[in-house]
C-alpha positions in Angstrom: -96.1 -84.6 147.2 -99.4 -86.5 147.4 -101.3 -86.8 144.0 -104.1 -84.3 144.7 -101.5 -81.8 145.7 -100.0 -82.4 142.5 -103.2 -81.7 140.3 -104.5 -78.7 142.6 -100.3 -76.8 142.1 -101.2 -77.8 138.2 -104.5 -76.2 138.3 -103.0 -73.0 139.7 -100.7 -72.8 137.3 -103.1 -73.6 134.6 -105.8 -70.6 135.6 -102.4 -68.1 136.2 -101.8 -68.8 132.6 -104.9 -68.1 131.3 -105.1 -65.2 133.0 -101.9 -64.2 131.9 -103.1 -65.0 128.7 -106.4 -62.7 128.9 -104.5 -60.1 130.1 -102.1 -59.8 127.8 -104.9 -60.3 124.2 -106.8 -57.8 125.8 -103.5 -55.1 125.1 -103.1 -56.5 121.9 -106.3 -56.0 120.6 -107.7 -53.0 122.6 -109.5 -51.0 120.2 -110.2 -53.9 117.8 -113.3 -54.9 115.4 -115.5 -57.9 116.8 -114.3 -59.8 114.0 -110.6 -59.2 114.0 -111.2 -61.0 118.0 -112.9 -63.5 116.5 -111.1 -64.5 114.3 -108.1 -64.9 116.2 -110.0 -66.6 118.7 -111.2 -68.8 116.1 -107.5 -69.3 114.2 -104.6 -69.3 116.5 -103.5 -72.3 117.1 -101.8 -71.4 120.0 -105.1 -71.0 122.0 -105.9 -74.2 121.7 -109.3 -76.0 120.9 -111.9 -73.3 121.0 -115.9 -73.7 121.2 -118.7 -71.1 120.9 -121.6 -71.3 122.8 -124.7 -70.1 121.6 -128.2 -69.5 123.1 -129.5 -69.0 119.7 -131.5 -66.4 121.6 -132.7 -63.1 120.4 -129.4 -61.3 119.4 -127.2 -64.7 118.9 -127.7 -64.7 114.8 -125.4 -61.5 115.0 -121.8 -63.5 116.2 -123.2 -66.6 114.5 -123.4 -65.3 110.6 -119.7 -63.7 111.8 -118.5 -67.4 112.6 -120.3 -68.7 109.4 -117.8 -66.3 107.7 -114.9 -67.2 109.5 -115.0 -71.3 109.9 -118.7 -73.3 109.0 -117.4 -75.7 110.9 -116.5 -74.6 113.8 -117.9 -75.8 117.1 -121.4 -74.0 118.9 -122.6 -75.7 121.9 -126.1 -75.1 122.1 -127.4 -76.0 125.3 -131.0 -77.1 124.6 -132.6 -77.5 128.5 -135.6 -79.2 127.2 -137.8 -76.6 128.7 -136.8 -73.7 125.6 -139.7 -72.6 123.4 -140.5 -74.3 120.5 -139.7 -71.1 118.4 -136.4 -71.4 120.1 -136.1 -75.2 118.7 -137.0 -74.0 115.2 -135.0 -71.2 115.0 -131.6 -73.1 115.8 -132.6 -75.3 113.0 -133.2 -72.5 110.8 -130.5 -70.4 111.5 -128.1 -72.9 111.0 -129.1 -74.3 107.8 -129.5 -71.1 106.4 -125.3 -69.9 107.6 -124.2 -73.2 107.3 -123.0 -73.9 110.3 -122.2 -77.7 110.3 -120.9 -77.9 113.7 -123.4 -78.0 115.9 -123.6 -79.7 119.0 -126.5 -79.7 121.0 -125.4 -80.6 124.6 -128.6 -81.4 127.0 -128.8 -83.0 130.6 -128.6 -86.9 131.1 -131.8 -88.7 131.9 -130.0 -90.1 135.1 -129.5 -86.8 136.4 -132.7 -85.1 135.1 -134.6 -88.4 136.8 -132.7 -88.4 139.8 -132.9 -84.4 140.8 -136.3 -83.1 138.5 -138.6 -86.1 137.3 -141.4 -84.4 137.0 -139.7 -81.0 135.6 -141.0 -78.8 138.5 -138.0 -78.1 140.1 -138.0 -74.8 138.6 -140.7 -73.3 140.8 -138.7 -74.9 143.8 -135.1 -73.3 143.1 -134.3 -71.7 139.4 -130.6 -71.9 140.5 -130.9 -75.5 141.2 -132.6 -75.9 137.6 -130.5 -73.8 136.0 -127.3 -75.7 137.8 -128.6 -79.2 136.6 -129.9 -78.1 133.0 -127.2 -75.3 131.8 -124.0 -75.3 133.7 -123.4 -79.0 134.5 -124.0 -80.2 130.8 -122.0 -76.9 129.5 -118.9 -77.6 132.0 -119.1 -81.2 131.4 -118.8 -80.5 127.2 -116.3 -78.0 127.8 -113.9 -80.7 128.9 -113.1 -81.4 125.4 -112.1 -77.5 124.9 -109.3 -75.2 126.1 -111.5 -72.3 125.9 -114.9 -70.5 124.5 -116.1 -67.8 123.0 -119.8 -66.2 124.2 -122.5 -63.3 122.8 -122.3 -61.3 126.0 -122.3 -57.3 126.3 -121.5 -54.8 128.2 -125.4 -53.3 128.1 -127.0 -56.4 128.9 -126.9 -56.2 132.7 -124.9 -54.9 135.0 -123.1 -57.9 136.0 -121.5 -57.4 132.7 -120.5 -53.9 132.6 -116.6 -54.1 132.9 -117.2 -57.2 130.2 -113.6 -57.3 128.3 -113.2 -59.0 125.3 -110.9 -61.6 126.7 -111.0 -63.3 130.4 -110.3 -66.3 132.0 -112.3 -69.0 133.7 -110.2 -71.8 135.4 -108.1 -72.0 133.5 -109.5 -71.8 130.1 -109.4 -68.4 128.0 -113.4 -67.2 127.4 -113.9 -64.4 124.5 -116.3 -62.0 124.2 -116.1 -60.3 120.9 -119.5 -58.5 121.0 -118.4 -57.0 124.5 -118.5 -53.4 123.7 -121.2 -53.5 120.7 -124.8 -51.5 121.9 -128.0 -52.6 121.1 -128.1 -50.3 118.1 -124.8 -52.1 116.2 -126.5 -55.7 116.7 -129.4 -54.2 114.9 -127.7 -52.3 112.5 -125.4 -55.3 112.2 -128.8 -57.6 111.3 -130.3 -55.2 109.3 -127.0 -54.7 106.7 -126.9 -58.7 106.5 -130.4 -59.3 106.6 -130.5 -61.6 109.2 -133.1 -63.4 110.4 -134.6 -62.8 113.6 -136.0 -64.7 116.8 -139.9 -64.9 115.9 -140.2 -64.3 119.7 -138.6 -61.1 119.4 -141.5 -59.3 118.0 -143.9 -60.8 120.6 -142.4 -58.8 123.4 -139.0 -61.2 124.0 -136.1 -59.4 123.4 -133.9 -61.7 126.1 -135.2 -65.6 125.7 -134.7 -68.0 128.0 -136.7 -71.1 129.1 -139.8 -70.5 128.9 -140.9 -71.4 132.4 -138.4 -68.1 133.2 -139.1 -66.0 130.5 -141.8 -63.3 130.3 -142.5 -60.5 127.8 -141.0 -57.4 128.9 -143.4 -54.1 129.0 -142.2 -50.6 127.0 -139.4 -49.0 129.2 -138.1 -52.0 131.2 -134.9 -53.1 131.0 -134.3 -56.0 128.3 -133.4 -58.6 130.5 -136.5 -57.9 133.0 -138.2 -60.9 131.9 -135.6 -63.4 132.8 -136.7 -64.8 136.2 -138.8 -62.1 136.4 -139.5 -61.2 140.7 -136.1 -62.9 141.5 -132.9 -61.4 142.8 -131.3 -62.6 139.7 -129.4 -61.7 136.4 -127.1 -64.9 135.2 -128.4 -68.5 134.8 -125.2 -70.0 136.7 -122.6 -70.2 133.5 -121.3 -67.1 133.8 -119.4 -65.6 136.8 -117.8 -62.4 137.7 -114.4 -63.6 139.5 -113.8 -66.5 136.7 -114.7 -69.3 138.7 -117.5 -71.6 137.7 -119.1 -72.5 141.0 -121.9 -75.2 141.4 -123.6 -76.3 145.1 -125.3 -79.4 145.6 -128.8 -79.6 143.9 -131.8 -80.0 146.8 -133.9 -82.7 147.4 -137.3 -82.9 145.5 -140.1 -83.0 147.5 -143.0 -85.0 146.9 -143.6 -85.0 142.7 -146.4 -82.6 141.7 -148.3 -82.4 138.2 -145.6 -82.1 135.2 -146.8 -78.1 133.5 -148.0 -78.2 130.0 -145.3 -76.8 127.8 -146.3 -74.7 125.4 -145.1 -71.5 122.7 -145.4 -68.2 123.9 
């Protein structure tokens, strides 16, 4: 059998495993805390090597102080697309000094690629999938290699993309957990609140989804939370997440003629 039919059977066999394997935790733990997922997410050695990855965003503190009780030093991949806020910046620092967390890994885009498809960081305002493809899912699949499966802050009520969210599912063939899947709006707050937990400084300026901040608007009383994420645009996920488990990527498009670099700056 030639060698790429080899490694394409294996792959199959790898992703009906983990599905398998999704399948079969979500049973076990139907009806389960957020911790009691976590933790096992977090401790069986059976699952293998397991990240989190963390937007540090306006609700991430809430699964982060849960993992500072669980394992300090536990991997978060925080995917820093050098076009977040400042406050964004800060707060990572912040919030993991003050939990502890000693794992951190910031994972970015490499300056061939960013050179070669965005060199004067407009291509944004040409194709947010194509910037979202080269600044978020290519560096996050790429530092995934080194994992056999991660765990994410997504919840049912944050879109509605994610409103059969189960706590566990596979992607390829690695296991992905959701531990926060069924919580509302009302326990992450309630949840902050009892721990006292610090909050996103952009949060009380109208942010309460944070993104890049090319992206990212304030969202007006009554919209939906997520309405200033690529606000005007058919469009709910950055590219890393993806309904039928498969991470898909397309080829990035050619830049046009370079244009004036925008002046970043805090909201």
């Amino acid at each position: 059998m030639p060698r790429d039919s080899v490694t394409g059977v294996a792959d199959e066999v790898a992703e009906a495993r983990a599905a398998r394997e999704a399948e079969a935790l979500n049973a076990r733990f139907s009806g389960a805390s957020a911790q009691e997922i976590l933790r096992h997410a977090l401790t069986e050695p059976s699952l293998g090597r397991i990240a989190t990855v963390s937007s540090f965003g306006a609700e991430s503190v809430v699964l982060l102080h849960m993992i500072a009780q669980i394992d300090p030093a536990h991997p978060v991949l925080f995917i820093d697309t050098q076009l977040l806020f400042e406050e964004t910046l800060k707060y990572q620092t912040d919030v993991a000094r003050s939990l502890g967390l000693t794992g951190i890994e910031v994972v970015r885009a490499s300056e061939a690629d960013l050179s070669a498809h965005d060199p004067d960081n407009t291509l944004h305002k040409r194709s947010t999938d194509a910037c979202c493809d080269l600044r978020k899912t290519v560096p996050l699949a790429n530092a995934l290699l080194a994992y056999d499966g991660w765990v994410t802050g997504r919840k049912r009520f944050q879109a509605e993309a994610r409103a059969a969210l189960s706590p566990f599912e596979s992607e390829g063939p690695r296991l992905k957990v959701n531990p926060l899947a069924n919580w509302t709006a009302q326990d992450l707050r309630a949840y902050m609140d009892e721990h006292d937990l610090p909050r996103h400084p952009l949060v009380a300026k109208g942010y309460p989804s944070i993104g890049c901040f090319p992206c990212t608007t304030p969202v007006k009383e009554g919209e939906d939370a997520r309405a200033g994420r690529w606000r005007g645009e058919d469009k709910e996920e950055c590219g890393i997440h993806f309904i039928d488990g498969k991470l898909v990527r397309g080829p990035l498009p050619a830049a046009p003629e370079p244009q004036a670099a925008p002046e970043r700056k805090s909201a």
